[in-house]
N, C-alpha and C positions, 0 to 999 in steps of 0.2 A: 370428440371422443378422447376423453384423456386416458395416456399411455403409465404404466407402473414402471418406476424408474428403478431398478435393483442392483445399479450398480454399487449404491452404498449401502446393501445390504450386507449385513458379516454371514459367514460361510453357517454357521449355526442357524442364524434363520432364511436364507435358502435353501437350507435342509429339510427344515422344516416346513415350509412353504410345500417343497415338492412333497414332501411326505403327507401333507394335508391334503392336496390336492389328490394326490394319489390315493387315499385312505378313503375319501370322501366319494370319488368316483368309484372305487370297489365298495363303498359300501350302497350306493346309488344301485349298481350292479349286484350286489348282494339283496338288497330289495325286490328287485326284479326277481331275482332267481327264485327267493321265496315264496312270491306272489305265482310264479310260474309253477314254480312246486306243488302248491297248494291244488293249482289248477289245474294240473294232471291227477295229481291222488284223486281232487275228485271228480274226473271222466274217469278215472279207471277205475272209483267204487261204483261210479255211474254202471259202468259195463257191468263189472262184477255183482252188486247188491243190487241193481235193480235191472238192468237190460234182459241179464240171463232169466232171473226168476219170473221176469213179465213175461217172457216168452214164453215158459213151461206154461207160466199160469193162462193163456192165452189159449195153448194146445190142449193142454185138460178143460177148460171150457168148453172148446168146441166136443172134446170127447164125450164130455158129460152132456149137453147137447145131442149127442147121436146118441145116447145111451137113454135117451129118455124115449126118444123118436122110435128105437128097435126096441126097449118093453113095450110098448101101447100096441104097435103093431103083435107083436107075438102073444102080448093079453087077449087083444081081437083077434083072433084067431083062433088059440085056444080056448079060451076061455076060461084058463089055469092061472091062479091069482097069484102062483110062485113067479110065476113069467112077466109079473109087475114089479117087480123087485129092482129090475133095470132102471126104469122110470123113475121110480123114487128114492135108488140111490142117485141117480143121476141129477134129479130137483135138487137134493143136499150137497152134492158136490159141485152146482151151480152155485147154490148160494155161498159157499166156501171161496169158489176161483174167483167167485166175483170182489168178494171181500179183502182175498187176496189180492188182486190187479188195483184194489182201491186204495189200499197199504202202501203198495209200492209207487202208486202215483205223485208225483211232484209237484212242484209249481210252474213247471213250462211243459205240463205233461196233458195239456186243458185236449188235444187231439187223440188222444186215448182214452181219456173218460169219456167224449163224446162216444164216439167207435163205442164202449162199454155201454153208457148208455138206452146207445141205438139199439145190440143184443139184449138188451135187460127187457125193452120195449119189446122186442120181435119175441122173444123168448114167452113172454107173457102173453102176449096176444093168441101163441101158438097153443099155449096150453090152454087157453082160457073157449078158444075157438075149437080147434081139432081136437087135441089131447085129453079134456076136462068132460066132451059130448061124448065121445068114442067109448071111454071106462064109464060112464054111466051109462050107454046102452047097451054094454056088454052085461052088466051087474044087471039093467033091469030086464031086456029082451034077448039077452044071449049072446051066445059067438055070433049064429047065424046074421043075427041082425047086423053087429058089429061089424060080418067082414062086409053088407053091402053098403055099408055107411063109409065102409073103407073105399071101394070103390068108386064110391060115390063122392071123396073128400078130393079138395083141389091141394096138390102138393106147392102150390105157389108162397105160403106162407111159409113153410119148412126151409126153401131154398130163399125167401129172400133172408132168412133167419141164418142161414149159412153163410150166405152172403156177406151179412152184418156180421158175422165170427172171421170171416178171411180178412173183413177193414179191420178188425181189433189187430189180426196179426201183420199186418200191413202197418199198421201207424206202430206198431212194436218194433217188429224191424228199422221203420223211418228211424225210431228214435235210440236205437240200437247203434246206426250206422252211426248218427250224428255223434253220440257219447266217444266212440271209439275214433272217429276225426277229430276230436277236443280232444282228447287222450294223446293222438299221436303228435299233435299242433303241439301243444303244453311240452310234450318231449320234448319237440325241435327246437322249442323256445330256452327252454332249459340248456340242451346244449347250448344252443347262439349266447348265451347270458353268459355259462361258464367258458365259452373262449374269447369273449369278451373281456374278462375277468383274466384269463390269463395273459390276453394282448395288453390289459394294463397293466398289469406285473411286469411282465416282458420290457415292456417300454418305460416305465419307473425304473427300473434296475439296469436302462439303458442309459437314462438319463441321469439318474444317480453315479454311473461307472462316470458319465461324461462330466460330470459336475464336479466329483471330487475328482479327476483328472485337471483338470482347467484350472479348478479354485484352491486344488491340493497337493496332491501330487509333483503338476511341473513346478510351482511357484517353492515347495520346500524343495526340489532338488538344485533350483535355480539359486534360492537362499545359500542349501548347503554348500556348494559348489564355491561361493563367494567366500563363507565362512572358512573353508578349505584352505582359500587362498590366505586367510587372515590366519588362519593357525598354522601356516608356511612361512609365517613373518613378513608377511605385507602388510601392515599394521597401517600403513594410506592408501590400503583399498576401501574406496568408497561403497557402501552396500546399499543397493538400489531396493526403495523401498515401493515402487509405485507399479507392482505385479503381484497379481492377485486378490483376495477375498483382503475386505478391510481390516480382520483380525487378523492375516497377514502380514500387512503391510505394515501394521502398529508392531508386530512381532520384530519384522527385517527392521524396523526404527527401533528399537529395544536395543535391538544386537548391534546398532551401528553406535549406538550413542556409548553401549559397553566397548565397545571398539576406540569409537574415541577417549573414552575413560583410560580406557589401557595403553592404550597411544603414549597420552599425556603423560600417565603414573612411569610409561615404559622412558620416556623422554625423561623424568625427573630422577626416575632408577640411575638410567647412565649418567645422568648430572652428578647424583650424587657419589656415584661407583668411582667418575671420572676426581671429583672432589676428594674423596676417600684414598684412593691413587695416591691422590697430591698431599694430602695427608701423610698417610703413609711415607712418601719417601720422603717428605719434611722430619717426620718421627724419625725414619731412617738415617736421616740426616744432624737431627738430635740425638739420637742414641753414641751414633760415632763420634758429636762432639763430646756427647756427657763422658762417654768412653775415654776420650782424649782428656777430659776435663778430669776423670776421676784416674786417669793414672798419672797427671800433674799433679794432684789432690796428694796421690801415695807418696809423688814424690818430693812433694812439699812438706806432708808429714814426718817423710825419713829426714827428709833436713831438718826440720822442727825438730825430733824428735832426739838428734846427733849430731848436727852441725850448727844449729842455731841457741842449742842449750852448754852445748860446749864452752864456748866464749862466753856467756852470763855467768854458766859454775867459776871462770878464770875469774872475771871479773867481780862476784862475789867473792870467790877466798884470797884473790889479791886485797880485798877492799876491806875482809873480816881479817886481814894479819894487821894491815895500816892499825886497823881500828884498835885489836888487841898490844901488837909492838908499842906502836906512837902513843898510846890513851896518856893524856895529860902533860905529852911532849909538844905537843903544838896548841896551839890558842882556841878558846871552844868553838868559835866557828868552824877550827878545820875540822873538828869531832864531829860537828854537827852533821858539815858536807860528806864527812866519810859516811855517817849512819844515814843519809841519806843513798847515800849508793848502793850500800848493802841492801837495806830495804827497795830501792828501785828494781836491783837486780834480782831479789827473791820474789818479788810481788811477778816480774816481770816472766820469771820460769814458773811461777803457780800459771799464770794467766795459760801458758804454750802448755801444760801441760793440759788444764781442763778441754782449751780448744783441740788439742788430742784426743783426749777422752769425747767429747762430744760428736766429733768427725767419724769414729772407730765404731760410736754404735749403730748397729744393723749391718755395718762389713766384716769385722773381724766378729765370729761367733763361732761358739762350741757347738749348735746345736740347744736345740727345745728337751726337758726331762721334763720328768715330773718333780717340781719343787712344793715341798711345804711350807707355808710362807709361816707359821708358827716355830720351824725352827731357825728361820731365815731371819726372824725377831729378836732369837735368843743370839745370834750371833750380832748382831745390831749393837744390842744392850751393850755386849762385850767389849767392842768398838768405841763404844761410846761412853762407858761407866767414866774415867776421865774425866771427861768434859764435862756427865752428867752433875757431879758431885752427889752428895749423903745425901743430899734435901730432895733431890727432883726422883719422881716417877713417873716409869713407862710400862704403862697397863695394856696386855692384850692378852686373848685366849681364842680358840675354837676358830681359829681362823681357815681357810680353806688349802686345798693342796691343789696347782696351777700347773699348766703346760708352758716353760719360758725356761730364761736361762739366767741361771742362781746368781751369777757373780754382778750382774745388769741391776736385777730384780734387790739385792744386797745394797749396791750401791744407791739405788732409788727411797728404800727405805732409812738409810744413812743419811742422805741429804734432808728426808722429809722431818726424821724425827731430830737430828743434825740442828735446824733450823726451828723447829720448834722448841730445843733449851739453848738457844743462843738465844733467840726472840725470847726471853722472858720478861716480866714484871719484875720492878726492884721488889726488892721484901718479900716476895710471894713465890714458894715453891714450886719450881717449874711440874706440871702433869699434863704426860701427852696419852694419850688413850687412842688405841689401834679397834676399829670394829670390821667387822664385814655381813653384808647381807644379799640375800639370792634378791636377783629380778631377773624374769624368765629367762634371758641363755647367756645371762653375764653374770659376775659378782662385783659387786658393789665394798670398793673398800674406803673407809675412812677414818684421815687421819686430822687426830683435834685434839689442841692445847688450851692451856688459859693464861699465853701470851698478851703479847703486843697489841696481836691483830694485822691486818691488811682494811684500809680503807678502802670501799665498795668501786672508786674510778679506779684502780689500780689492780682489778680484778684480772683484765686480762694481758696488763704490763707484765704482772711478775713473772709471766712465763719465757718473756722476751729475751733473746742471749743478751748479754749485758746492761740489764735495766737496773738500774740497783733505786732503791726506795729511802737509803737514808747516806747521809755520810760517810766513807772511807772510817775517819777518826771517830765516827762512835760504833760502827759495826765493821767488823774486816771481812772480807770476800772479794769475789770475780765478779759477780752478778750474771754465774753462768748457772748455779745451780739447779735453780727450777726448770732452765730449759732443757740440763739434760732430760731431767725427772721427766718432761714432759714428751721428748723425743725415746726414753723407753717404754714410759708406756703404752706412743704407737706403736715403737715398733712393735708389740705382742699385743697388737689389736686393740686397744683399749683406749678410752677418753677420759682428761682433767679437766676438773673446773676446781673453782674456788668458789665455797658456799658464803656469799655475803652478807647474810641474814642471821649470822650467829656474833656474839659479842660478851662477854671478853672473849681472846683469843681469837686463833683463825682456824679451820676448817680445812682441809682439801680432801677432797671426792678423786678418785678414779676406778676408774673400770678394769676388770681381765673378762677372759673367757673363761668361761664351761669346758672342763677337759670332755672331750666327747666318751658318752658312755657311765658318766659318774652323775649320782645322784645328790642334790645338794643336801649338805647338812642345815640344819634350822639354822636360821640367823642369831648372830651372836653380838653380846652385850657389853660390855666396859666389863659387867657381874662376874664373866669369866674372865679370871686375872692369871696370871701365868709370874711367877717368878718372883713375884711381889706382893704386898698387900693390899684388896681392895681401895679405891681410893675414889675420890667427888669424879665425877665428869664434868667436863663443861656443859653450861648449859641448854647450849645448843651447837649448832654446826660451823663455826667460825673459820676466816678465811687462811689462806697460803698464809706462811710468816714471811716477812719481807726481808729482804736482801742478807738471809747470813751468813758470815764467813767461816770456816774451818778454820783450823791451830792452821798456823804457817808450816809452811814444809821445813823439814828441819835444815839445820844449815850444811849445805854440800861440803865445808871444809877444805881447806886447800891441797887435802888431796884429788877431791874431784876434779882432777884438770885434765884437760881433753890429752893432754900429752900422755896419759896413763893407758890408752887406750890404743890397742892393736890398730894396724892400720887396715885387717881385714875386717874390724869392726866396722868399717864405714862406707862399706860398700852396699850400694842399695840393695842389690840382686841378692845378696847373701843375708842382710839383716832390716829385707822390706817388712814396714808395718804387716803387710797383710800378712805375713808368711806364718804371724803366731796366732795362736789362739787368745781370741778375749779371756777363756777362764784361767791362761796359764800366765796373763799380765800380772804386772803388781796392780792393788787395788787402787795407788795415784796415778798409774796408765790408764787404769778402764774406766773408770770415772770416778775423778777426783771426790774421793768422800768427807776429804777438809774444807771444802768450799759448801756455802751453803744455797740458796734461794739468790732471785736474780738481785 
């Protein structure tokens, strides 16, 4: 006999299991009851539609029966035919009870038809015998005759005909009592069915409390409890998965395997928090040196700026009196070597001051306005008409208005446009053209001549502090310029390239920001010209101009000699770089706008 194994049943279908079983035996039970049910309704129509009315009809039989027997007798007698009346009402109301009793007869009722019958038989005989002679010899020979025929009549057929009427009600009653024992049996049964029916309920709902206790109940308080301990920060408590129903036990593997997850991620968290830490106090530890580094930086700059330029100015205007005094007193070589000194020592204060200027941007600032960069052009021009000469133009219009700081943003457009009529073609009239155009939350500025150019490997040299692209003696500069350009326009957020795909000439791109709040105006063309007359654009987008230098700084003169200067002048504390404002420097402090591209 093989056993059913339900340990590996999940708790879902041992619920169901038990509720099948359960359902199936109440409805077994329910079967019964209905079959029970049935079976008393019909012993108690039994009683009701046929036991009771067989009995009436039983007893008026027999009445109509004596009703017949007491007119013949009182016809015989008197001789009065009203007195017959009995009689054959009584014939009619036989043949009615009779018909009745046959109506309500059955198929297990074969003991009362007989009994019926039997009266139907005796009935017949009696009238046919006594009843039938008696009224015809009243009718032909009189009472008289009548009563000694009465006399003379053997009442043995009347009484066995009674007789035959007490079996009718005899086997009525038998089947009376029987109807009404089916009746009360069928009750009992009915009950016995419904507390059966509630014993199984009873015991389902015993069983179900006990089932999801065992399989439910202990097993999630047993989980929970575990869980408890994991959300108390026991993260290597192990969560025992092998109690309870098999959906269970997949559940506590769920949560152990989340456990282990979080364990791990918790282990990598502090890894990394602990790394982060160490970060940190490395940053921390950078910051103090940068700290250290940049108040060496201030004070490197105050020297550069006062103690290192000082002795160059001596040595220039000691070197420019030689030159002037002496000229054509001594042999040309000494000339020569003088004007080399001069020249060393002036090259040599341009160079301290752009590294100045370079150092300065993003520490010494006035602060962010709002600058127009359309009048930031017009003062450019100014700056530069000079150098520009009659032939060259510089076209710009509709240009946008910026969050930055004017003096920065001046000096950027001085070295750009600076370097684009330095970079010129022989014979060909320098034109630099200024545009700008929205792309979603920057503006797009560019600046393009029909120079020199910049060859496409040298794209991203020229931005480099001191790379310069051509020779001293055909171009003069630092080769600092482009890198400041390109250090202010980080610092106000922005990015330079150099567009390589344009020819003649060069090209440079950069970026600012969207003043927040301001909607851009349309992009603008070469077409809008400002201060000038329309003039060709370049063709296309050509690169950074290469290495060019600003006019030399003028000559310091032998009065610039450090000897001129207070000796509170030269105290860092009192005349440290940081202490001034970028917009209140001269413009060859803030970024040299004589120098051009690297």
């Amino acid at each position: 006999m093989s056993v059913i194994d339900i340990r590996g049943w999940t708790l879902r279908g041992r619920i169901f299991a038990l509720c099948l079983a359960a359902g199936l035996l109440l409805g077994g039970l329910g079967v019964a009851a209905a079959i029970t049910a049935a079976t008393a309704n019909n012993a108690v129509d039994n009683v009701l539609d046929r036991a009771g009315p067989l009995r009436v009809a039983g007893q008026n039989l027999g009445t109509a029966l004596v009703d017949q027997e007491t007119g013949v007798r009182g016809y015989a007698i008197t001789g009065v035919p009203k007195n017959l009346e009995p009689y054959d009402n009584g014939v009619a109301a036989e043949r009615q009870r009779v018909a009745e009793i046959r109506r309500l007869l059955g198929p297990d009722d074969a003991a009362i038809g007989a009994a019926l019958d039997q009266v139907e038989q005796l009935a017949a005989k009696w009238r046919a015998d006594v009843a039938g002679p008696l009224v015809e010899t009243v009718r032909t020979q009189g009472a008289e005759a009548a009563q000694q025929r009465i006399e003379a009549t053997d009442t043995r057929d009347f009484d066995r005909l009674r007789a035959a009427v007490d079996t009718l009600q005899a086997e009525i009653l038998t089947m009376r009592d029987k109807t009404a024992a089916a009746a009360r049996n069928s009750s009992g049964n009915l009950v016995a069915v419904e507390i059966a029916a509630a014993i199984v309920i009873v015991v389902t709902g015993v069983l179900l409390l006990i089932l999801l206790d065992r399989l439910v109940s202990r097993p999630i308080l047993h989980l929970a409890g575990q869980i408890r301990q994991v959300a108390a920060g026991d993260y290597e408590r192990h969560i025992e998965s092998d109690y309870g129903s098999p959906d269970l036990v997949a559940l506590a593997e769920d949560v152990d395997r989340m456990r282990q997850q979080i364990a791990t991620e918790l282990s990598e968290v502090r890894l990394a928090r602990q790394q982060v830490e160490w970060i940190n106090q490395q940053l921390q530890s950078q910051a103090e040196e940068l700290t250290r580094s940049n108040r060496d930086l201030e004070q490197f700059a105050y020297v550069a700026s006062h103690d290192l330029q000082e002795p160059l100015r001596k040595v220039a205007s000691f070197c420019q009196l030689l030159q002037r005094r002496y000229a054509g007193q001594l042999d040309d070589r000494a000339d020569q070597y003088i004007g080399f000194a001069v020249d060393g020592a002036q090259r040599m204060q341009r160079l301290i001051n752009d590294l100045l200027a370079f150092s300065r941007i993003g520490r010494l600032t006035s602060g962010f306005t709002d600058v127009d960069l359309n009048r930031v052009l017009g003062d450019v021009k100014s700056q530069l008409e000079a150098r520009a000469g009659e032939d060259a133009e510089i076209v710009w219009g509709g240009l946008p208005t910026v969050e930055g700081e004017e003096p920065l943003l001046t000096t950027l457009f001085v070295n750009l446009v600076g370097n684009s009529l330095k970079f010129r073609r022989p014979d060909v009239p320098p034109v630099v053209t200024i545009t700008a155009t929205f792309d979603e939350k920057e503006w797009r500025i560019n600046v393009r001549d029909n120079g020199i150019g910049i060859e496409a490997e040298f794209a991203d040299k020229v931005f480099v502090i001191f790379q310069r692209l051509h020779a001293r003696d055909a171009y003069e500069g630092t080769g600092i310029g482009l890198a400041i350009v390109k250090k202010i326009v980080e610092y106000h957020g922005g990015r330079i390239w150099l567009d390589v795909d344009v020819s003649p000439g060069a090209s440079i791109w950069f970026t600012l920001p969207v003043m927040p709040g301001s909607a851009p105006p349309p992009t603008t063309s070469p077409d809008a010209v400002q201060d000038t007359a329309a003039s060709p654009t370049p063709d296309s987008l050509p690169a950074a101009s290469p290495d060019p230098g600003p006019t030399d700084s003028p000559d310091p003169g032998p009065t610039d000699s450090p000897d001129s200067r207070s000796p509170d002048s030269r105290s860092p504390d009192s005349r440290s770089p940081d202490s001034r404002s970028a917009a209140s420097l001269p413009l060859s402090e803030q970024v040299s706008p004589q120098e051009g591209t690297a």
